[in-house]
N, C-alpha and C positions, 0 to 999 in steps of 0.2 A: 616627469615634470610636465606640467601644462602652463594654459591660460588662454586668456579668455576668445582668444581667437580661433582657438581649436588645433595647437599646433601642440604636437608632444615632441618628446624626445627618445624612442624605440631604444630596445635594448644594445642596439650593434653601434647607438649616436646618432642614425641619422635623422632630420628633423620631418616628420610626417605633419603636411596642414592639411585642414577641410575644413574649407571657405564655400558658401554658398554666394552665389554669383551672380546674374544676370537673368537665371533659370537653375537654380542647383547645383551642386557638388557635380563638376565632372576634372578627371586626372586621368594619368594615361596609366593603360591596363599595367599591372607589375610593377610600378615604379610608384606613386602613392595610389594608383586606386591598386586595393590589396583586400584581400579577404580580412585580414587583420583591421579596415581602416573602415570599411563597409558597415563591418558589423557595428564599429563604436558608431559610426555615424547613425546608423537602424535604429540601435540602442536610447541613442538621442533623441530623434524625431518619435519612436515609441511614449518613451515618457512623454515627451512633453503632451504626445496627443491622449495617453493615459489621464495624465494629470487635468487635460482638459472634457475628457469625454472617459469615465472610468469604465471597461467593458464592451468599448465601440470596437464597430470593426473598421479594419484597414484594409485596403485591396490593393492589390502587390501587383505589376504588373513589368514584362520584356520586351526589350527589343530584336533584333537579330544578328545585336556585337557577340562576340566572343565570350561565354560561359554566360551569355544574357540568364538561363534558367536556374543555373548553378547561383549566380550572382543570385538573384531574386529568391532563391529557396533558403539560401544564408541569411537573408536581411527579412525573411517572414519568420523564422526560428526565435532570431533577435527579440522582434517585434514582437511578436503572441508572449517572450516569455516577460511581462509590461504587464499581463492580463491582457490584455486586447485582441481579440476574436478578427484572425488573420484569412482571408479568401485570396488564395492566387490563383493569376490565369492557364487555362492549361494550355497553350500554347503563346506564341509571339503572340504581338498586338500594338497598335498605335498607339501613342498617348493618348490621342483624342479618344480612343478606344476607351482608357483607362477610366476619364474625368467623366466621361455620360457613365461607365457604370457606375462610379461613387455618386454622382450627381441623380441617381437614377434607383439608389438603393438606401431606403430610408432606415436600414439600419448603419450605413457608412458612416464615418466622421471624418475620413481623409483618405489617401492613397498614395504609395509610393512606388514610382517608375524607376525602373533600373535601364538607364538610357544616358549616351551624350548627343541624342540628337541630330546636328548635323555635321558635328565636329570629326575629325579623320579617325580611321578604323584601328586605332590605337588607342583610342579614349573609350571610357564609359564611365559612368556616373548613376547621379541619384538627384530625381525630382520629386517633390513631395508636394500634393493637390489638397486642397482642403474640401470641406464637406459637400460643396456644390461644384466641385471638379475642379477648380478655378485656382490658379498659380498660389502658391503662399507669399502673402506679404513680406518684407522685410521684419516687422515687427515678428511675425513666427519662424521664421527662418535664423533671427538672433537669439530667440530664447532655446531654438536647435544646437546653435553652434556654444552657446551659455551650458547646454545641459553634455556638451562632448565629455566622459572620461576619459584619460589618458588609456587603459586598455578595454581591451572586448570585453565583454561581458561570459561569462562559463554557461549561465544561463540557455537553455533551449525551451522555445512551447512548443505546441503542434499548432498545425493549418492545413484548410481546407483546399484541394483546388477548384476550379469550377468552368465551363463554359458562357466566357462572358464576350465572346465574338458575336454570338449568334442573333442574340440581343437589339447590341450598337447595329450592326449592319442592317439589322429590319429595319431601325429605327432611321439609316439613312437613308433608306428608298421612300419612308412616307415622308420624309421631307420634303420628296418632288414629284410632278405630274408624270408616273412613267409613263403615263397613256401617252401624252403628249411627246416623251422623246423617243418613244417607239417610232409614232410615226414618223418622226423626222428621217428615218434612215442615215444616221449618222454611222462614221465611221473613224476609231481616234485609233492611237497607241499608247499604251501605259508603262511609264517607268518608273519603278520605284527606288532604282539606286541603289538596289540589294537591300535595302529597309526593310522596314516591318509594314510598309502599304504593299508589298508583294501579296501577289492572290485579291487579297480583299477589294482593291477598287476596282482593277478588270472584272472580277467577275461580280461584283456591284453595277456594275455599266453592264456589265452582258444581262443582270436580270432586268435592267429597267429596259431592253433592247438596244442597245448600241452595241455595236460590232469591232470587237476588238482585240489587237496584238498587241502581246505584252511583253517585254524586254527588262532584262537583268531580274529575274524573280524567284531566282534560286536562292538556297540558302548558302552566301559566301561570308564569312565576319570580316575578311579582307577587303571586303565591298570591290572586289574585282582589280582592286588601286584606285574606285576612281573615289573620288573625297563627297560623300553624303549629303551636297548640299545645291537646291534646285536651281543652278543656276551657270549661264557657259565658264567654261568651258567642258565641265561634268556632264551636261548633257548635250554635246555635241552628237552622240548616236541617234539619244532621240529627234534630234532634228532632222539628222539625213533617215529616216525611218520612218516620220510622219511623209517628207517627200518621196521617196525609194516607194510606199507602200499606198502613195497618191490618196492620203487619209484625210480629213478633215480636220483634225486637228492633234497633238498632244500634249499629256496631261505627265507630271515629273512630282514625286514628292521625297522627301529629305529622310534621313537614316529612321526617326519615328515617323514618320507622316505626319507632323502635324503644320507643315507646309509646304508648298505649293507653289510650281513654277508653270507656263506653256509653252506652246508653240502652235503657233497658225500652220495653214493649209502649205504654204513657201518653206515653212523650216525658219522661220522669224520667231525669236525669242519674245515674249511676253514678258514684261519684267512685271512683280508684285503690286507694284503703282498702279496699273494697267490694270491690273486683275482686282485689285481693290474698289477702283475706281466704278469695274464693269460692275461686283458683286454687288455694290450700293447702290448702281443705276435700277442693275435688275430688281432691287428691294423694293425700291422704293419707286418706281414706272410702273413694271409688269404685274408686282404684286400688290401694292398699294402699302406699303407696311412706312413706319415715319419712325425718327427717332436721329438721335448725335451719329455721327461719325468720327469716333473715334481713331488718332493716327501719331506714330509714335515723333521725336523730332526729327530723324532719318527721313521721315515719308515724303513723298513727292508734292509738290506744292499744287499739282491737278487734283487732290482730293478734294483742295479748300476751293478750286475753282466750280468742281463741280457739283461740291456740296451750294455753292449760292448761288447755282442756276436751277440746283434741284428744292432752295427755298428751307436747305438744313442746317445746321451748326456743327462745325469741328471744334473739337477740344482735344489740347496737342499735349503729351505724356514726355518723359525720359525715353530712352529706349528701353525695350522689354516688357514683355507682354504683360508682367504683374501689373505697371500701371496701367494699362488699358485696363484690366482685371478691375484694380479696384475703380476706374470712372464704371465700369458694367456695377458693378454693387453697388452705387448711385442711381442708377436707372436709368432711361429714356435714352439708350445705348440700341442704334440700330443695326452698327459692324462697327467692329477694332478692328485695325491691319497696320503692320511694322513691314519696311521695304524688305524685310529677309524671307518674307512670302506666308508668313504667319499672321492668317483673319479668320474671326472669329462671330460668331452670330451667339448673341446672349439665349434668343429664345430655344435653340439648341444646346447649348453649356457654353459657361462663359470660361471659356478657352479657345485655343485654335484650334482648325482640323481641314488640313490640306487635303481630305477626302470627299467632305458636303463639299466644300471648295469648286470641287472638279465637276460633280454632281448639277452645284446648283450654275457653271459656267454650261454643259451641257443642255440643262432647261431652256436656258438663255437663248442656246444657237438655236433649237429646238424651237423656240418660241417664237424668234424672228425671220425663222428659217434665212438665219447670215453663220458664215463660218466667223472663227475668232480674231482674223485678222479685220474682215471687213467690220465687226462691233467694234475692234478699234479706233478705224478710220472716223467710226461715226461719231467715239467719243471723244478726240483730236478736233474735228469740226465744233464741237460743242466747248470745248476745254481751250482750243489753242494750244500750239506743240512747245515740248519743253523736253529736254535730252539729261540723261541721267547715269552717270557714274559711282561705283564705290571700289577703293582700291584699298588696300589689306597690307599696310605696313609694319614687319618684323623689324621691331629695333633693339639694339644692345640694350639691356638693362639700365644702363645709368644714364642712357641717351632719353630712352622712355619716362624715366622718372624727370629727369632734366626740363622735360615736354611738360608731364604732369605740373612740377615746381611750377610753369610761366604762366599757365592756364588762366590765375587769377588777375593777372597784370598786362598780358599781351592784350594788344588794342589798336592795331597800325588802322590807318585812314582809309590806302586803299590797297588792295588787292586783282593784282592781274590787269593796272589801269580800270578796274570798276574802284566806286567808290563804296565805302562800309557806311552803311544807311544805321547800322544797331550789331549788338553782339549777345546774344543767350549764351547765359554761361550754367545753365542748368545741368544739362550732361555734356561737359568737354565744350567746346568753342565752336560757337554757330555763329556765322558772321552772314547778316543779312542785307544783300546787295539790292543794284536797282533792277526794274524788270523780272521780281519778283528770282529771280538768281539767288544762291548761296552757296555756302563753303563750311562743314562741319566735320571738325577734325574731335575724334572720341575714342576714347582707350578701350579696347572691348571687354567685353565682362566675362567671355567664356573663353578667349585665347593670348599668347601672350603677343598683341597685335596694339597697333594702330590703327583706326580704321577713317579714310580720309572720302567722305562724302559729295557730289558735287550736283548741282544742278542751275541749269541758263536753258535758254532759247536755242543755241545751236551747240552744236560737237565739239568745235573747235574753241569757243570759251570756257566749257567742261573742261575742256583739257589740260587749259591752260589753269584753271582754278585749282586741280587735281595736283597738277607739277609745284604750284605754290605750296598747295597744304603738306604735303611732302615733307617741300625744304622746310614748311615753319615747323611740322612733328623731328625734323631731324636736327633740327636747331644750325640749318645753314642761312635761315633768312630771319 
């Protein structure tokens, strides 16, 4: 039995769904993500990109979860047996890896990553890139979940594999002056989080000269226990590691790499705002380059500051990188960035890649000969300071929905003694305070979470905004 959601009925009753989400199909290994569930899923994204492109090829690409290659060789078998001329990678890889090779090979039509990205090493999933590397729409992502059958397909083609690392990695070192970060003599540490930026961006930094230790870059699918995503408390080692090894800075990227955490020379966390902030300053200062900046409704309210000192325009998306995607297939797109540490430069593929990320922060330090705290401090002087929370609320089921129900109707005055200046209710409930403050409470698209937002002028009214959004997700206020 099916419908149109993509949810069957398996032979033993139990109910199997595959919903594309925020970024793709992801479920936890052995419980719906199943070889049984992959392949229907394959099966579907095949057609439809058959139906659109008859003979194209597809490129398949791992990360370094649990049967990443197993996974990926099942959903290219699926996929070629569509007609469609299937190239897998022969070893792990980034996404961003993934989307410059389709973006990069003009016989491509699309690609499919077998990743859940940053989510815990229980999960994995399916993202699916369209012909210029760049996130699929909602609109192809429902004619995916529209073309689900209820079973796999018997079907098998054959595929090629290929080395498609080799490639992407050239292509990131002419993106930046190595001459210039040679000589700076820097010195970082790299953590990949047991992902698939293991190997590749240390010794991407060691050929443009930077000197570098790298930490967690074996192959673990348990990701060691720590949870895949660049941000504290996960990377607490890399902090005491940049300090302990008196480094200039470090660089952290999430279960595929396609983004991107720091830390300064102290062991001072960079949060994505920060890093957004700097990689637009560097764009558009050091290199001369103009164009939007691009920022999801999550992102910190310094990008708008310091897009109108830098004389640019922000235009503010849902969260998730597809619509930064599509404002880039508009144009005049100079960076997208979402506060989960996902930015993205169009003139390189418009996707994210917590790789160039680190690359082009590197140039940066290089360039001003300043460590990454003090480019901070400088963008703070420039910006005026603003403090920035996101807390991760699991709720019972009917408590969540109960949340979702009020969405349309909740609308109190004021909040935490601030008053509510306005409310966007575009994704979940943004409540727009004074002093340029807010409070965005949003159901997340990739876990079964709440995700409660916050940002003010100091700590202590974050806190208290965070404590509010809370009780109005858990329906005590």
């Amino acid at each position: 039995m099916s419908d149109t959601t993509g949810t069957t009925e398996s032979a033993h009753g139990a109910r199997e769904e595959i919903s594309f989400g925020t970024d793709g199909w992801r479920a936890v290994i052995a419980d719906d993500f199943t070889y049984r569930n992959l392949r229907r899923a394959a099966d579907a994204a095949g057609r439809v990109f058959a139906h659109d492109h008859d003979g194209g090829r597809i490129i398949v690409g791992y990360d370094t979860r649990f049967e990443g290659a197993a996974f990926a060789t099942a959903a290219a078998e699926v996929i070629a047996s569509n007609g469609l001329d299937v190239v897998v990678t022969d070893r792990y890889m980034p996404t961003p890896a993934l989307c410059w090779s389709v973006a990069h090979d003009p016989q491509a039509v699309g690609g499919i990553m077998i990743t859940a990205s940053h989510n815990p090493a229980k999960y994995s999933g399916l993202k699916i890139r369209m012909q210029d590397g760049g996130a699929s729409p909602v609109s192809f992502t429902d004619r995916v979940e529209a073309a689900l059958q209820p079973d796999p397909p018997a079907a098998r083609g054959a595929y090629v594999t290929a080395d498609l690392m080799s490639p992407y990695l050239e292509a990131l070192l002419a993106t930046v002056d190595t001459d210039l970060i040679a000589q700076a003599g820097l010195r970082v540490v790299v953590d990949s989080l047991y992902g698939a930026g293991q190997n590749y961006l240390a010794d991407t930094l060691r050929d443009a000269g930077v000197d570098v230790a790298e930490i967690h870059a074996e192959r673990n699918p348990g990701f060691g226990g720590l949870h895949p995503e660049p941000i504290p408390p996960h990377i607490d080692t890399l902090r005491q590691a940049v300090v302990v090894g008196q480094r200039d800075a470090g660089f952290v990227t999430d279960g595929d790499a396609d983004r991107i955490g720091a830390a300064d020379a102290t062991g001072e966390f960079i949060n994505p705002h920060r890093i957004i902030c700097l990689i637009a300053r560097h764009l558009a200062e050091d290199r001369g380059e103009t164009g939007r900046i691009v920022k999801t409704l999550s992102t910190s309210v310094l990008v708008d500051r310091l897009a109108q000192r830098l004389g640019l325009t922000v235009t503010t998306t849902p969260v998730g990188f597809k619509w930064i995607y599509e404002e880039m297939l508009k144009g005049d797109v100079l960076v997208g960035g979402e506060e989960s540490g996902g930015i993205g430069i169009p003139s390189h593929v418009r996707e994210r890649d917590g790789l160039l990320m680190a690359l082009l922060l590197t140039e940066m330090m290089a360039q001003h000969g300043q460590g990454l705290g003090e480019l901070v401090t400088d963008l703070i002087e420039l910006t005026g300071p603003m403090e920035y929370t996101r807390a991760d609320l699991a709720l019972e089921p009917q408590v969540k929905e109960a949340f979702l129900a009020s969405i349309p109707t909740l609308a109190p005055t004021t909040l935490a003694d601030l008053e509510v200046l306005d409310i966007v209710r575009t994704d979940g409930l943004k409540f727009l305070l004074p002093d340029d403050a807010w409070l965005l409470l949003r159901p997340s698209g990739t876990e079964p979470l709440v995700r409660v937002y916050a940002e003010a002028s100091s700590a202590g009214v974050v806190d208290d905004l965070i404590a509010v959004g809370k009780a109005i997700a858990s329906g005590e206020l």
